[in-house]
N, C-alpha and C positions, 0 to 999 in steps of 0.2 A: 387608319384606313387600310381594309385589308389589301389594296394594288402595290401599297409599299414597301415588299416585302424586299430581302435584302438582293435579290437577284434584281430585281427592278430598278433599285436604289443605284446598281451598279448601272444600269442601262442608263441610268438619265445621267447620271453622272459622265458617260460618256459623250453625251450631248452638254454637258456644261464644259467640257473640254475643248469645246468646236470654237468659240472666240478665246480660250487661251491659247490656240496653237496658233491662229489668226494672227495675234499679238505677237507672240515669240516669235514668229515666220518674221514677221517684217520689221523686227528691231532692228537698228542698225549697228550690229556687234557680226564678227564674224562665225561666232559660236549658233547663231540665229539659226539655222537651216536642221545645220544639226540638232540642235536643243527640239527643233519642233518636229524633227523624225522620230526623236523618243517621244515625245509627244502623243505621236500618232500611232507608232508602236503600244506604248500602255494602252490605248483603245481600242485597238485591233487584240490586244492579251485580256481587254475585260468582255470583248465580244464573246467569248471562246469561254470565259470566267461566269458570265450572268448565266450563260445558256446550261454550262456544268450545272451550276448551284439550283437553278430551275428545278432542273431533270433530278437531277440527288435528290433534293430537299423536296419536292414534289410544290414547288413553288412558281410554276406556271399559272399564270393568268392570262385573261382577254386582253388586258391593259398592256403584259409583255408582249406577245404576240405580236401587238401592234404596235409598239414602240421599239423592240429593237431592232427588227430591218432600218425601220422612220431613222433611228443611230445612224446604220450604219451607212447607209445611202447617204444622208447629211454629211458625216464626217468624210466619208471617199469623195461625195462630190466634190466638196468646200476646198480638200488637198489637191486637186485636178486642176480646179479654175484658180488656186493659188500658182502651180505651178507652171498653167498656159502661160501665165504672164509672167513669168522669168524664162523659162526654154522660149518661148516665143516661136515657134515653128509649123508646119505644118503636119510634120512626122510624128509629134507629140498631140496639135491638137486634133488631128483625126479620130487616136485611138479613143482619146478625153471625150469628143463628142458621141463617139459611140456608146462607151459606159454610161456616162449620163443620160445619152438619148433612152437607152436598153433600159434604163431606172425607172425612168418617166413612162414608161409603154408597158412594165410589167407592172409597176406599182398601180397604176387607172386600171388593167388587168384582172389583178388580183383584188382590185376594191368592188368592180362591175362581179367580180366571180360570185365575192361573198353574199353581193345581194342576191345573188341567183340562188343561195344556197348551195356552190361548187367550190367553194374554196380549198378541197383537199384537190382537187382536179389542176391547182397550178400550186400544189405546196412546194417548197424548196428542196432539189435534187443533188443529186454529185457533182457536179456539172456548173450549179451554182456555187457550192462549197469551194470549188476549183478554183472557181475565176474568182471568189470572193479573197483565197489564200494568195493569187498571182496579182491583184490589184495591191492588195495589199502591202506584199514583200516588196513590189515594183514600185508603188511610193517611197516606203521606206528607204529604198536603197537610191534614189531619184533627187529625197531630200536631204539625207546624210551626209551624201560625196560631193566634193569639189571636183567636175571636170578635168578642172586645168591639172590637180593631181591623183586623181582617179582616172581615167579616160575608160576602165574596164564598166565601170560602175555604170555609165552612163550608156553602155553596152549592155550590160545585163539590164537594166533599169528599164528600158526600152524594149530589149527583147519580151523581159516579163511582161510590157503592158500590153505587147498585143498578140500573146497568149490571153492574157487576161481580156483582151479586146475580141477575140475570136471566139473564147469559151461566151462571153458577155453573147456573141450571136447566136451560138449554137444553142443557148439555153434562153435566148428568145425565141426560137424559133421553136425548141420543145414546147414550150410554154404554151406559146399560140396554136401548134398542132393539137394539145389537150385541151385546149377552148373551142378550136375550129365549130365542132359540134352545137357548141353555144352562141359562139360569135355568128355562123350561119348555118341555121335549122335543113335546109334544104339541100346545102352542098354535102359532096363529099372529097375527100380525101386519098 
């Protein structure tokens, strides 16, 4: 099958990772948390690995395209709503419902673009790159550290998530000014 080439290969595989970090997250060994930050680390290192090998190898397809955001959003969501429910707060889950929300509003976005034939008009920016790198080090570092003997960690961890929570706005909000045009024919801007 030509879709499964090995850039691909890596992409799903990163989605076949989404219930083994599920699993390790809620073992009950004290290594758990940690075990499932490298966890989530290697997926966030094959995000960055498929899209390499793509572009090198000239192994882009429709099928990646559309599968590795589906990755990546899956895998960030799933570590957000694992971890509302251990932080348990409001300060954590604000920034969580935002990311998520921002997912859910560009993904319906960018699916409504394509059938318009605009989908270069909401393609992925700096801005996205940004907040995908700050989500991400902000998990990691969120699920690795023990509080009680970290206490910085959970400071950085939280600072990172809403940079990552701000960038997440800022690049909604580019998102939907490049649509505005589409979203409504008669307005302007």
């Amino acid at each position: 099958m030509k879709n499964l080439n090995l850039a691909n290969m890596i992409t799903l595989g990163r989605i076949v990772l989404i219930p083994v970090f599920v699993i390790v997250f809620y073992l009950p060994y004290g290594w758990s948390y940690f075990a499932s930050a490298v966890i989530f680390a290697a997926a966030g290192a094959t995000d960055w690995l498929d899209g390499y090998i793509a572009r090198k190898y000239n192994q882009s397809t429709p099928f990646g395209a559309f599968l590795d955001p589906v990755a990546d959003k899956l895998m960030v969501a799933t570590a957000l709503v694992l971890l509302v429910g251990v932080i348990n707060n409001v300060w954590f889950t604000i920034p969580a419902a935002v990311i998520i929300g921002r997912e859910i509003v560009i993904s319906a976005l960018r699916e409504w673009m394509a059938e318009l034939g605009e989908r270069a008009s909401v393609a992925v920016s700096i801005i996205g790159k940004l907040k995908t790198t700050a989500q991400i080090v902000s998990i990691i570092v969120l699920l690795a550290f023990d509080f009680d003997l970290y206490p910085w960690a959970e400071t950085l961890g939280y600072v990172l998530l809403y940079i990552a929570a701000i960038l997440t706005i800022w690049s909604m909000f580019a998102y939907l000014k490049a649509a505005w045009p589409m979203l409504n024919p008669n307005a302007k801007l």
